[in-house]
C-alpha positions as CSV (number, residue, x, y, z in Angstrom):
1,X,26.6,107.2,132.9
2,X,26.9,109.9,135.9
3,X,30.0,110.8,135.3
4,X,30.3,113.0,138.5
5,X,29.4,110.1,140.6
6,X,31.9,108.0,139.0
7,X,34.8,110.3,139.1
8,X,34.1,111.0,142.8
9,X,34.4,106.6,143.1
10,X,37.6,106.6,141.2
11,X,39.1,109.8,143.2
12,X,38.1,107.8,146.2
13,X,39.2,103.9,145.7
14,X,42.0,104.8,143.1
15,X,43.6,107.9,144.4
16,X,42.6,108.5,148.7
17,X,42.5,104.9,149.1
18,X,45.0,103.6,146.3
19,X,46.5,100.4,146.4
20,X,50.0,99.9,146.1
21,X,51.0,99.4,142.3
22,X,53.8,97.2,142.2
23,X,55.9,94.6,145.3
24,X,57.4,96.3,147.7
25,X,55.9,99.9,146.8
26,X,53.7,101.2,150.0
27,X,51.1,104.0,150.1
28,X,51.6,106.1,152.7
29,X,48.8,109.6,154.2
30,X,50.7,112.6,155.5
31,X,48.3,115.1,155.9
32,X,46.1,115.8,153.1
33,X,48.3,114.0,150.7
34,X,48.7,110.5,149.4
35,X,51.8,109.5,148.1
36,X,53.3,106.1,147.0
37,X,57.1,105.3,147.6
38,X,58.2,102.5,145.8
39,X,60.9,100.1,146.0
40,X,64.4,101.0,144.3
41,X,63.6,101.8,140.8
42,X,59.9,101.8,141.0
43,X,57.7,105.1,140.6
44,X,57.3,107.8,143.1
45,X,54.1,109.5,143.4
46,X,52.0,111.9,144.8
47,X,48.5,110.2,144.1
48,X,46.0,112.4,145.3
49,X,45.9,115.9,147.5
50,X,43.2,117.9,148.6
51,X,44.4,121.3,149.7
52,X,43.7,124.5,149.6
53,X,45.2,127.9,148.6
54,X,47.0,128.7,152.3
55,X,48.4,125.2,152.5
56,X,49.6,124.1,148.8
57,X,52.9,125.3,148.7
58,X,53.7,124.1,151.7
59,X,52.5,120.6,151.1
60,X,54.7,120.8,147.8
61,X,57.8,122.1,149.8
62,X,57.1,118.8,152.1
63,X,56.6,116.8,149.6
64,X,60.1,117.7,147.7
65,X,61.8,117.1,150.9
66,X,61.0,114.1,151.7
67,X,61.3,113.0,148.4
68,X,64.9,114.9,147.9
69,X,66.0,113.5,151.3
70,X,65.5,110.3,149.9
71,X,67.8,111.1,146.5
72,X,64.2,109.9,144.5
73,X,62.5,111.1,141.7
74,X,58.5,111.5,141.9
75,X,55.8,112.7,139.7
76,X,52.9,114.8,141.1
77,X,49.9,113.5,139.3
78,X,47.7,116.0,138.5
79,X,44.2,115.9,137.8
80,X,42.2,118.4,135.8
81,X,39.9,118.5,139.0
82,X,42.4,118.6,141.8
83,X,42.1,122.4,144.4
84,X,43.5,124.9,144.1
85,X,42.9,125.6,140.6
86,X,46.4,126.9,140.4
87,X,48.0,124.0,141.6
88,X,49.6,123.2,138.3
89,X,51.3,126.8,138.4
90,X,52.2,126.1,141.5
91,X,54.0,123.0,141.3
92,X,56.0,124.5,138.1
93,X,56.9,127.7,140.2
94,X,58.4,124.8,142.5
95,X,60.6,123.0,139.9
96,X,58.4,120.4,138.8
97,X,58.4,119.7,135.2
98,X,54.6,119.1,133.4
99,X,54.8,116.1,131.0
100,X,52.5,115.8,128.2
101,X,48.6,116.1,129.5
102,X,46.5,112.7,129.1
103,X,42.7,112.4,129.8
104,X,41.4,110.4,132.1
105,X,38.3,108.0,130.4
106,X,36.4,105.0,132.1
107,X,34.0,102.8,130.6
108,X,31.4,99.8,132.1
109,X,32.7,96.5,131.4
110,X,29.7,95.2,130.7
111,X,28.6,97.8,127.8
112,X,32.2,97.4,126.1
113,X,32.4,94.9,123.2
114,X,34.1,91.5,124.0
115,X,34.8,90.4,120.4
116,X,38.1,90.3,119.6
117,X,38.7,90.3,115.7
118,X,42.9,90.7,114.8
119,X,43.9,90.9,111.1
120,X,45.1,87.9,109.1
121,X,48.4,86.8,110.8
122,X,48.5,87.7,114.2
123,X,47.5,85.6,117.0
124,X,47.2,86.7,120.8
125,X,50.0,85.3,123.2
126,X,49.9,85.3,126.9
127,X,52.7,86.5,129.1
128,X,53.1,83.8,131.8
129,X,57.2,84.0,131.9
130,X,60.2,86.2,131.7
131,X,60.3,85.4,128.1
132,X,57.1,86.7,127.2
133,X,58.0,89.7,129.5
134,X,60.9,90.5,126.7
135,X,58.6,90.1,124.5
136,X,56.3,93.1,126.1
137,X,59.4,95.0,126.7
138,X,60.9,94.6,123.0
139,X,57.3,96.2,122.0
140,X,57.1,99.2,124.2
141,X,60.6,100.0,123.7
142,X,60.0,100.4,119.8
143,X,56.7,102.5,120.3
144,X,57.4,104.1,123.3
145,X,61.4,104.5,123.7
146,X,63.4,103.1,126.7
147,X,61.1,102.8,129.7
148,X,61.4,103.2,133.6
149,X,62.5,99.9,135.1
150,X,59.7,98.2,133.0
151,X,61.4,94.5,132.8
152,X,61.9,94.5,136.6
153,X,58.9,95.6,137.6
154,X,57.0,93.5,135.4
155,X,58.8,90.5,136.2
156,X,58.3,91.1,139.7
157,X,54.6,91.8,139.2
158,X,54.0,88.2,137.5
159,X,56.2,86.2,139.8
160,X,55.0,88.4,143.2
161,X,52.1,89.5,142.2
162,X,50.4,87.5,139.4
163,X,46.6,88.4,140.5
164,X,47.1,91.8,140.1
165,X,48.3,92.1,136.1
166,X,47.5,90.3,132.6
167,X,49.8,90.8,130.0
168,X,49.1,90.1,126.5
169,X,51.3,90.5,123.2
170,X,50.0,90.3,119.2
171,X,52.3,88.2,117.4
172,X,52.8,87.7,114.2
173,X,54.5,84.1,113.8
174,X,57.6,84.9,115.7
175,X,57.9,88.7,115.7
176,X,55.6,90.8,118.5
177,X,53.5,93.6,116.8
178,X,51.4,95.2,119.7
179,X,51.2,94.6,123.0
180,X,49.1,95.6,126.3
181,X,48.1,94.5,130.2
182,X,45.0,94.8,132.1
183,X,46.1,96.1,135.9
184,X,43.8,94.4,138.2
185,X,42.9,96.4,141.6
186,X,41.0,93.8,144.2
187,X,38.9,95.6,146.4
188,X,38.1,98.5,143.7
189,X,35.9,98.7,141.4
190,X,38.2,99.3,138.5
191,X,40.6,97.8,136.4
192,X,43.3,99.8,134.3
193,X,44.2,100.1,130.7
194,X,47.8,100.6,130.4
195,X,51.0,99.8,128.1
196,X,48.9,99.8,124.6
197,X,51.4,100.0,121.8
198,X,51.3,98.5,118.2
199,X,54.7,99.1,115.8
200,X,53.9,101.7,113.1
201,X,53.2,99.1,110.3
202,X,50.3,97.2,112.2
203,X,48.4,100.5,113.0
204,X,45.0,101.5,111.5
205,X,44.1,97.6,111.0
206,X,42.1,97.4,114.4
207,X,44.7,95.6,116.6
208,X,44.2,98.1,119.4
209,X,40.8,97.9,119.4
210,X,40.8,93.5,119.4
211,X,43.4,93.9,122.9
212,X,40.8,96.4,124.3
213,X,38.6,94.3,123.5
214,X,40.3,91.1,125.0
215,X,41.3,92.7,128.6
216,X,37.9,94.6,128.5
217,X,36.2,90.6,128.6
218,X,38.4,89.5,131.5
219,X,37.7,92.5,133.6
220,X,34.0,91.4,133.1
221,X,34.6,87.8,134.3
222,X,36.4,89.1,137.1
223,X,34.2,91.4,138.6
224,X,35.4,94.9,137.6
225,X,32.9,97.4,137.1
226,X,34.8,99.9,134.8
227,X,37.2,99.8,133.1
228,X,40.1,103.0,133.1
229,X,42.3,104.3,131.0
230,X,44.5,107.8,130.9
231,X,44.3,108.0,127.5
232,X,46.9,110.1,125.0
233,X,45.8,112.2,122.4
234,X,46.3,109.2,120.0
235,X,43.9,106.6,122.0
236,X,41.4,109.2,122.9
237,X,39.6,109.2,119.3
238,X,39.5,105.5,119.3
239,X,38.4,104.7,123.2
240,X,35.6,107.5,122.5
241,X,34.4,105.5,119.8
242,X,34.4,102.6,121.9
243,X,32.3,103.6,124.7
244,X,34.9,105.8,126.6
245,X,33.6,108.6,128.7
246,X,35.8,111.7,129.8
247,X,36.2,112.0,133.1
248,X,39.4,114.7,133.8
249,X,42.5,115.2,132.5
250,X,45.8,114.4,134.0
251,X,48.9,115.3,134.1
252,X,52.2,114.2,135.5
253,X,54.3,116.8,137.3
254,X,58.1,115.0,137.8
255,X,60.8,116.5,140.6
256,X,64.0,115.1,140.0
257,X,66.5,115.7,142.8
Protein backbone atom coordinates (compact mmCIF):
# COMPACT_ATOMS: atom_id res chain seq x y z
CA UNK A 1 0.00 0.00 0.00
CA UNK A 2 1.59 3.53 -0.74
CA UNK A 3 0.90 4.97 2.12
CA UNK A 4 2.03 8.47 1.11
CA UNK A 5 -0.30 8.45 -1.76
CA UNK A 6 -3.02 7.56 0.30
CA UNK A 7 -2.60 9.95 3.02
CA UNK A 8 -2.23 12.73 0.48
CA UNK A 9 -6.09 11.26 -0.89
CA UNK A 10 -7.50 11.32 2.63
CA UNK A 11 -5.89 14.87 3.48
CA UNK A 12 -7.51 15.93 0.23
CA UNK A 13 -11.24 14.35 0.09
CA UNK A 14 -11.55 14.10 4.03
CA UNK A 15 -9.96 17.18 5.32
CA UNK A 16 -9.64 20.23 2.13
CA UNK A 17 -12.65 18.93 0.65
CA UNK A 18 -14.59 17.39 3.77
CA UNK A 19 -18.08 16.82 3.73
CA UNK A 20 -20.28 18.04 6.23
CA UNK A 21 -20.63 15.30 9.17
CA UNK A 22 -23.94 15.70 10.56
CA UNK A 23 -27.63 17.95 9.30
CA UNK A 24 -27.34 21.21 9.44
CA UNK A 25 -23.48 21.37 10.11
CA UNK A 26 -21.66 23.31 6.94
CA UNK A 27 -17.97 23.38 5.97
CA UNK A 28 -16.85 26.53 5.36
CA UNK A 29 -12.69 27.86 3.56
CA UNK A 30 -11.35 31.07 5.09
CA UNK A 31 -8.13 31.34 3.96
CA UNK A 32 -5.90 28.41 4.30
CA UNK A 33 -8.21 26.85 6.74
CA UNK A 34 -11.18 24.51 6.79
CA UNK A 35 -13.43 24.56 9.40
CA UNK A 36 -16.92 22.97 10.10
CA UNK A 37 -19.64 24.88 12.20
CA UNK A 38 -22.21 22.78 13.17
CA UNK A 39 -25.71 23.18 14.26
CA UNK A 40 -26.47 23.93 18.05
CA UNK A 41 -24.82 21.21 19.97
CA UNK A 42 -22.96 19.63 17.20
CA UNK A 43 -19.01 19.70 16.92
CA UNK A 44 -16.94 22.52 15.96
CA UNK A 45 -13.89 21.99 14.02
CA UNK A 46 -10.98 23.17 12.41
CA UNK A 47 -10.47 20.20 9.75
CA UNK A 48 -7.52 20.94 7.95
CA UNK A 49 -4.93 24.01 7.67
CA UNK A 50 -1.99 24.53 5.67
CA UNK A 51 0.07 27.31 7.00
CA UNK A 52 3.21 28.30 7.60
CA UNK A 53 5.37 29.68 10.37
CA UNK A 54 4.60 33.73 9.57
CA UNK A 55 0.88 33.09 9.41
CA UNK A 56 -0.10 30.30 12.13
CA UNK A 57 -0.74 32.34 14.96
CA UNK A 58 -2.63 34.52 13.31
CA UNK A 59 -4.92 31.96 11.68
CA UNK A 60 -5.28 30.51 15.34
CA UNK A 61 -6.08 34.04 16.79
CA UNK A 62 -8.94 34.14 13.75
CA UNK A 63 -9.97 31.08 14.36
CA UNK A 64 -10.70 31.66 18.31
CA UNK A 65 -12.58 34.65 17.30
CA UNK A 66 -14.78 33.66 15.27
CA UNK A 67 -15.40 30.73 17.23
CA UNK A 68 -15.61 32.87 20.70
CA UNK A 69 -17.79 35.43 18.92
CA UNK A 70 -20.04 32.71 18.38
CA UNK A 71 -20.02 31.57 22.40
CA UNK A 72 -18.86 27.75 20.70
CA UNK A 73 -16.61 25.31 21.64
CA UNK A 74 -14.22 23.75 18.73
CA UNK A 75 -11.45 21.35 18.57
CA UNK A 76 -8.43 21.97 16.26
CA UNK A 77 -7.75 18.58 14.83
CA UNK A 78 -4.31 18.05 14.53
CA UNK A 79 -2.51 15.75 12.48
CA UNK A 80 0.94 14.37 13.09
CA UNK A 81 1.71 15.78 9.49
CA UNK A 82 0.09 19.12 9.56
CA UNK A 83 3.01 22.66 8.90
CA UNK A 84 4.42 24.17 10.90
CA UNK A 85 5.94 21.51 12.86
CA UNK A 86 5.24 23.52 15.91
CA UNK A 87 1.75 23.99 15.40
CA UNK A 88 0.77 21.82 18.32
CA UNK A 89 2.99 24.26 20.68
CA UNK A 90 1.39 26.77 19.12
CA UNK A 91 -2.08 26.16 19.55
CA UNK A 92 -1.40 25.24 23.44
CA UNK A 93 0.52 28.65 23.88
CA UNK A 94 -3.05 29.92 22.54
CA UNK A 95 -5.29 28.11 25.16
CA UNK A 96 -6.13 25.16 23.44
CA UNK A 97 -6.16 22.10 25.44
CA UNK A 98 -4.50 18.59 23.65
CA UNK A 99 -6.74 15.64 24.32
CA UNK A 100 -5.35 12.30 24.29
CA UNK A 101 -3.32 11.50 20.74
CA UNK A 102 -5.06 8.81 18.44
CA UNK A 103 -3.50 7.43 15.16
CA UNK A 104 -4.80 7.66 12.16
CA UNK A 105 -5.04 3.89 10.20
CA UNK A 106 -6.84 3.00 6.81
CA UNK A 107 -7.19 -0.24 5.36
CA UNK A 108 -8.62 -1.56 1.52
CA UNK A 109 -11.99 -2.86 1.86
CA UNK A 110 -11.45 -5.40 -0.28
CA UNK A 111 -8.27 -7.01 1.56
CA UNK A 112 -10.16 -6.89 5.06
CA UNK A 113 -11.92 -10.06 6.22
CA UNK A 114 -15.77 -10.10 5.85
CA UNK A 115 -16.50 -13.00 8.19
CA UNK A 116 -18.17 -12.11 10.97
CA UNK A 117 -17.85 -14.78 13.88
CA UNK A 118 -19.53 -13.41 17.56
CA UNK A 119 -19.28 -15.68 20.61
CA UNK A 120 -22.16 -17.95 21.77
CA UNK A 121 -25.02 -15.54 22.75
CA UNK A 122 -24.87 -12.54 20.95
CA UNK A 123 -26.55 -11.69 17.85
CA UNK A 124 -26.04 -8.40 15.68
CA UNK A 125 -29.00 -5.91 15.74
CA UNK A 126 -29.55 -3.06 13.33
CA UNK A 127 -30.31 0.42 14.39
CA UNK A 128 -33.21 1.55 12.17
CA UNK A 129 -35.17 3.65 15.06
CA UNK A 130 -34.88 5.87 18.05
CA UNK A 131 -35.03 2.78 20.16
CA UNK A 132 -32.13 1.18 18.83
CA UNK A 133 -30.43 4.61 19.02
CA UNK A 134 -30.79 4.26 23.07
CA UNK A 135 -29.60 1.27 22.62
CA UNK A 136 -26.19 2.70 20.99
CA UNK A 137 -26.21 5.39 23.46
CA UNK A 138 -26.77 3.10 26.72
CA UNK A 139 -23.45 1.30 25.25
CA UNK A 140 -21.09 4.20 24.64
CA UNK A 141 -22.16 5.81 27.79
CA UNK A 142 -20.90 2.69 29.87
CA UNK A 143 -17.53 2.47 27.88
CA UNK A 144 -17.02 5.75 27.04
CA UNK A 145 -18.79 8.16 29.80
CA UNK A 146 -21.42 10.75 28.89
CA UNK A 147 -21.01 11.83 25.31
CA UNK A 148 -21.48 15.22 23.25
CA UNK A 149 -25.03 15.46 22.08
CA UNK A 150 -24.67 11.83 20.78
CA UNK A 151 -28.62 10.85 20.96
CA UNK A 152 -29.48 14.01 19.00
CA UNK A 153 -27.14 13.84 16.49
CA UNK A 154 -27.60 10.39 15.87
CA UNK A 155 -31.26 10.51 15.70
CA UNK A 156 -31.01 13.19 13.36
CA UNK A 157 -28.39 11.39 11.24
CA UNK A 158 -30.82 8.28 10.66
CA UNK A 159 -34.04 10.22 10.24
CA UNK A 160 -32.07 13.22 8.01
CA UNK A 161 -29.57 11.55 6.86
CA UNK A 162 -29.88 7.75 6.69
CA UNK A 163 -27.39 7.15 3.62
CA UNK A 164 -24.67 8.57 5.26
CA UNK A 165 -24.41 6.20 8.72
CA UNK A 166 -25.02 2.31 9.67
CA UNK A 167 -25.40 1.60 13.18
CA UNK A 168 -25.06 -1.68 14.55
CA UNK A 169 -25.37 -3.07 18.36
CA UNK A 170 -24.22 -6.80 19.80
CA UNK A 171 -26.92 -8.02 21.91
CA UNK A 172 -27.04 -10.48 24.08
CA UNK A 173 -30.89 -11.47 24.38
CA UNK A 174 -32.17 -8.25 25.64
CA UNK A 175 -29.07 -6.47 27.06
CA UNK A 176 -26.54 -4.43 24.43
CA UNK A 177 -22.89 -5.57 24.88
CA UNK A 178 -20.87 -3.72 22.06
CA UNK A 179 -21.85 -1.45 19.70
CA UNK A 180 -20.32 0.47 16.49
CA UNK A 181 -21.43 2.55 13.04
CA UNK A 182 -19.81 2.72 9.72
CA UNK A 183 -19.86 6.69 8.55
CA UNK A 184 -20.54 6.68 4.96
CA UNK A 185 -18.88 9.73 2.93
CA UNK A 186 -20.53 9.75 -0.96
CA UNK A 187 -18.29 11.17 -3.25
CA UNK A 188 -15.00 10.00 -1.24
CA UNK A 189 -13.34 7.25 -1.31
CA UNK A 190 -13.52 6.35 2.37
CA UNK A 191 -15.73 5.18 4.86
CA UNK A 192 -15.14 5.74 8.73
CA UNK A 193 -14.76 3.51 11.71
CA UNK A 194 -16.15 5.18 14.59
CA UNK A 195 -18.09 4.61 18.11
CA UNK A 196 -16.46 0.90 18.80
CA UNK A 197 -17.15 -0.01 22.30
CA UNK A 198 -17.81 -3.43 23.99
CA UNK A 199 -18.70 -3.44 28.08
CA UNK A 200 -15.61 -4.83 30.03
CA UNK A 201 -17.05 -8.39 30.37
CA UNK A 202 -17.43 -9.11 26.65
CA UNK A 203 -13.78 -7.98 25.80
CA UNK A 204 -11.03 -10.29 24.56
CA UNK A 205 -13.73 -12.75 23.05
CA UNK A 206 -13.43 -11.13 19.41
CA UNK A 207 -16.62 -9.06 19.33
CA UNK A 208 -14.66 -5.99 18.06
CA UNK A 209 -13.14 -7.68 15.54
CA UNK A 210 -16.82 -9.59 14.10
CA UNK A 211 -18.32 -5.54 13.99
CA UNK A 212 -15.15 -4.60 12.04
CA UNK A 213 -15.62 -7.19 10.29
CA UNK A 214 -19.50 -6.61 9.56
CA UNK A 215 -19.17 -2.64 8.58
CA UNK A 216 -15.81 -3.53 6.78
CA UNK A 217 -18.34 -5.92 4.15
CA UNK A 218 -20.86 -3.10 3.66
CA UNK A 219 -18.27 -0.58 2.77
CA UNK A 220 -17.23 -3.20 0.11
CA UNK A 221 -20.79 -3.49 -1.36
CA UNK A 222 -21.03 0.03 -1.41
CA UNK A 223 -18.14 1.21 -3.16
CA UNK A 224 -15.70 2.49 -0.57
CA UNK A 225 -12.21 2.01 -1.19
CA UNK A 226 -10.74 2.19 2.39
CA UNK A 227 -11.78 1.93 5.16
CA UNK A 228 -10.53 4.68 8.20
CA UNK A 229 -10.33 4.67 11.51
CA UNK A 230 -8.46 7.07 14.31
CA UNK A 231 -7.64 4.45 16.34
CA UNK A 232 -6.77 4.67 20.44
CA UNK A 233 -4.01 3.09 21.86
CA UNK A 234 -6.47 0.17 22.80
CA UNK A 235 -7.73 -0.49 18.99
CA UNK A 236 -4.44 0.10 17.48
CA UNK A 237 -2.89 -3.51 18.41
CA UNK A 238 -6.02 -5.11 17.12
CA UNK A 239 -6.72 -3.01 13.72
CA UNK A 240 -2.80 -3.65 13.01
CA UNK A 241 -3.42 -7.17 13.15
CA UNK A 242 -6.27 -6.80 10.94
CA UNK A 243 -4.77 -5.19 8.03
CA UNK A 244 -4.55 -1.56 9.37
CA UNK A 245 -1.82 0.62 8.13
CA UNK A 246 -0.50 3.89 10.02
CA UNK A 247 -1.03 6.73 8.33
CA UNK A 248 -0.46 9.92 11.07
CA UNK A 249 -1.42 10.57 14.30
CA UNK A 250 -4.00 12.98 15.39
CA UNK A 251 -4.85 14.90 17.89
CA UNK A 252 -7.76 17.06 19.01
CA UNK A 253 -6.86 20.52 20.33
CA UNK A 254 -10.40 21.95 22.06
CA UNK A 255 -10.94 26.03 22.77
CA UNK A 256 -13.72 26.39 24.98
CA UNK A 257 -14.91 30.09 25.26
Amino acid sequence: MDTAAILALYDDQMRRGAPADSPGARVERVGDVVRQLGAEGDWNCVLWSDLGAGSADAAIAAQIRHFASLGREFEWKLYGHDRPADLGERLRAAGLVPEPEETLMVAPTQELSTAVELPEGLALRPVTDPDGVELMVRVHEEVFGPGRSLRRHLTAQLAEQPETVVMTVAMAGELPVSSARLELYPGTDFAGLWGGGTLPAWRGRGVYRALVAHRARIAAERGYRYLQVDASDQSRPILRRLGFTALSTTTPYVFRP
